[in-house]
N, C-alpha and C positions, 0 to 999 in steps of 0.2 A: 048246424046248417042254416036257420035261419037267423042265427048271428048274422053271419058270414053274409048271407044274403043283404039283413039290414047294414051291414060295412058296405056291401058293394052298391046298395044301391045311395047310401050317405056318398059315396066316393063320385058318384056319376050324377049326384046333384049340386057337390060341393065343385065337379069340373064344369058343369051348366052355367053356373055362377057365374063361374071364372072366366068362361066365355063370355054373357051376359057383359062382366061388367067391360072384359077386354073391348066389349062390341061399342061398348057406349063411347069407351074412353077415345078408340078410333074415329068414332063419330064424332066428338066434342073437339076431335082434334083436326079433323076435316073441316069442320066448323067456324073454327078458330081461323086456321090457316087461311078458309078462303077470304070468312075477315080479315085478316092481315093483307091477305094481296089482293083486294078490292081498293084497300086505305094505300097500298103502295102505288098502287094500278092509279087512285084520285089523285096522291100528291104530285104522283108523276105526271099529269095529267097540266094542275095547277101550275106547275113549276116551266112547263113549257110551253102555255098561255102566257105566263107570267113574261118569260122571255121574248114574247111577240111584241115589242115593243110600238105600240098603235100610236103613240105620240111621234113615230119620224112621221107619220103617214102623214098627220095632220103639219108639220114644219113642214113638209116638201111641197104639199096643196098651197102651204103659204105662201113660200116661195114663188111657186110658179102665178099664184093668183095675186102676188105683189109686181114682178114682174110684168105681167100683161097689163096690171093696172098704171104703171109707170108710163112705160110704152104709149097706154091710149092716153094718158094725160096729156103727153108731149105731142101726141097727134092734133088731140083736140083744141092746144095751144101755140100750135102751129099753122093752122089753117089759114087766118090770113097775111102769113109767109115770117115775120121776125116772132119768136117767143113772147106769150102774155101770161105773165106770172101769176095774175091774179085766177087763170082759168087755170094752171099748171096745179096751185097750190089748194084752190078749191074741188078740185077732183081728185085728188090726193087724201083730200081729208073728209067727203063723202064716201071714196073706195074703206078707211079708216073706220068708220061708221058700219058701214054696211059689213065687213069683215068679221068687227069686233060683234054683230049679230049673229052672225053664220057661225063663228068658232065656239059662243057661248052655250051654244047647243050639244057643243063636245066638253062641257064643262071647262074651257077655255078661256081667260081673258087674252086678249089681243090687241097689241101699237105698236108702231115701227116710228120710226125716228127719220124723219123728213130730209135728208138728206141734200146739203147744198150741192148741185150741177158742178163737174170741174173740167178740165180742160183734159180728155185722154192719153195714155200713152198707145201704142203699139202693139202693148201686150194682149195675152190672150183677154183677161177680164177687165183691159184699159188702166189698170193701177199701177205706177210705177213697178212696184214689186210682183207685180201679176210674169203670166211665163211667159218669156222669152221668145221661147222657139214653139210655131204655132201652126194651124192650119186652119185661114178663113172659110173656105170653101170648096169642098172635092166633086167631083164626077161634072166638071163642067166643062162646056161643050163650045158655048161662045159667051164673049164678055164685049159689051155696049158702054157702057160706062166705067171707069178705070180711075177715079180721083184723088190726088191726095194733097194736101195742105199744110206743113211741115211750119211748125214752129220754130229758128234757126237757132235759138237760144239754148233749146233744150240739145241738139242735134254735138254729138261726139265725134270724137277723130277717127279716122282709119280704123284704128283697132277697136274700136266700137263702133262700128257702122250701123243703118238701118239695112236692112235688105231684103227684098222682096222679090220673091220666085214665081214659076210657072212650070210645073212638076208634071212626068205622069209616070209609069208604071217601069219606065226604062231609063227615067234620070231628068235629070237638069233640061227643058225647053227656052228659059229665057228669064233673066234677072236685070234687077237695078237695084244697085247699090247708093245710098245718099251718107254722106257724111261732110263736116264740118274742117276746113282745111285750113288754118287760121286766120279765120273769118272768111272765108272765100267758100263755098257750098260748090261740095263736086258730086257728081253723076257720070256713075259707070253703067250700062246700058252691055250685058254679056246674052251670049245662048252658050251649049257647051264646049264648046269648044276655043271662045275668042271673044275680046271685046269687041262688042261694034258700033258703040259709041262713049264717047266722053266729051263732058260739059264743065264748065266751072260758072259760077258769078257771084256776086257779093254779097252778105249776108242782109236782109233786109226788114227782120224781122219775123216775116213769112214767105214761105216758098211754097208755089203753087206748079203740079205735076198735071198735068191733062193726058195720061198714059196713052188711054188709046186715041186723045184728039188728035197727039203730036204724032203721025207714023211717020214722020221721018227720022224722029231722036230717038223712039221709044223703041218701033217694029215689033211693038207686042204680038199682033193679030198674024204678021208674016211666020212666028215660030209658033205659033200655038193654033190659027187653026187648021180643021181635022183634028184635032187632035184631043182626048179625054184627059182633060188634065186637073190641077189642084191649082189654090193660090195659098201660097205661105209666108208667112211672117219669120224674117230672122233677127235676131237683136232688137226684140222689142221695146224693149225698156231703154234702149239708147235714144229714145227720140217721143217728144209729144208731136198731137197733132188732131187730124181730120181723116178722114175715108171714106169713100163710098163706092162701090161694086155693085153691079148690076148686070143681067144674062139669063142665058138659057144652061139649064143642066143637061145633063144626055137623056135623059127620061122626060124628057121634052117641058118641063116645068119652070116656069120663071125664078131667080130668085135675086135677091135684092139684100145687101148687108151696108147698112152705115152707121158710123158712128161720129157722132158732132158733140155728145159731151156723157160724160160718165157720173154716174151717185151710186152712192155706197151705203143705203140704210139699213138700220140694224132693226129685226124682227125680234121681238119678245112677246111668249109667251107662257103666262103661269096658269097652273091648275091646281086642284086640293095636294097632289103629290109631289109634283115636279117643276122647274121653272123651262126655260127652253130660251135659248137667244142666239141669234145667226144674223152675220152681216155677210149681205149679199150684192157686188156689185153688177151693175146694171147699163148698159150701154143703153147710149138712145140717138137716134130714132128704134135703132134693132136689125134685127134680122129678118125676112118675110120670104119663105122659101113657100 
């Protein structure tokens, strides 16, 4: 019997054990695991910081702080009325300065490439190759100023015309069509439904539109106002030139788009990891809504 007893009670310490060490192994293996998925939990962590890519932040900041710097140079070199290159290109290369301050702090070097002034086209970004079909400015209400200045050389025939609308939410208000008719410059002058005027005269080098001074060729202000409408660009790239627009939008706020010449500099920027470079064309005077 007390065999027996010493078996039984060998048996219920040798299953103690076995608990014990069952207990341990579970633990060491909770252990393990939540190690394992803290390290998963970090890399996963790292891996999608990692993909936050912080250097567009800083190229878009450039961007837009190259552009406004562009803009004011041409302002400030414009003041007493024809372009002073020595004030254009001095303030260019202060904003330069000061830039290449500001980014260095993001461990950044920064220069852009000074880009010569060119004559625009039409397009949406003024570059030959810029698009085509475009929209200067929407939700506007009345338009004061209507300018354009057409270089005759650049200017296509019929089936590449320049054309320029007066849109709202139900169609077609009123267009004018310019093209190049061998060597003779013609103007179609539509709203939707008919033409209601046409022009022709000789090629001159430059053609000058005073949209809304002429209401008798033009009758811009007759189809469009009352009315919320767009102004658009068709066939941009069929034609260099000038522009200028000026008005009220329906939200009662002025706004004001010209363009008299176009640069295209190229932003560069390097850091310990990466390099970074964007050319970004730039209309001037601008846009002031």
């Amino acid at each position: 019997m007390r065999i027996l007893k010493r078996d039984g009670i060998r048996s219920l310490d040798e299953s103690a054990q076995l608990l014990l060490i069952a207990g341990f192994a579970v633990g060491v293996g909770i252990v393990v695991l939540t190690i394992m998925l803290n390290n998963v939990i970090y890399a996963s962590n790292i891996a999608s910081e990692s993909s936050i890519d912080t250097s567009r932040y800083d190229i878009a900041n450039a961007i837009q702080m190259t552009t406004e710097a562009y803009e004011d140079a041409y302002k400030a070199a414009t003041e007493s009325g024809s372009i002073n290159n020595t004030t254009f290109e001095n303030q260019l290369q202060s904003y330069e300065i000061m830039a290449s301050k500001n980014f260095a702090i993001s461990g950044f070097t920064f220069n852009f490439d000074n880009n010569t002034r060119y004559e625009p086209y039409f397009t949406q970004n003024g570059l030959a190759s810029g698009r085509d079909n475009w929209t200067i400015i929407s939700n506007v209400n009345t338009t004061d100023m209507f300018l354009l200045e057409i270089n005759d050389n650049t200017l296509e025939n019929s089936s590449n015309s320049l054309l320029i609308t007066a849109t709202n939410n139900t169609g077609l208000l009123w267009s004018v069509e310019i093209y190049n008719s061998s060597g003779t410059i013609q103007i179609n002058v539509s709203n939707a439904t008919a033409i209601l005027n046409t022009d022709s005269f000789p090629a001159s080098g430059i053609s000058s539109f005073n949209i809304t001074g002429d209401v008798s060729t033009f009758q811009f202000q007759s189809y469009t106002e009352g009315n919320n409408y767009s102004i658009n660009v068709i066939g941009g790239s069929n034609s260099a030139g000038w522009c200028t627009f000026s008005g009220n939008l329906t939200n009662g706020e002025d706004y004001r788009f010209a363009r008299l010449w176009v640069v295209n500099p190229t932003i560069t920027m390097h850091s310990y990891e990466m390099e970074i470079a964007r050319t970004l064309p730039i209309s001037l005077p601008g846009r002031v809504i």
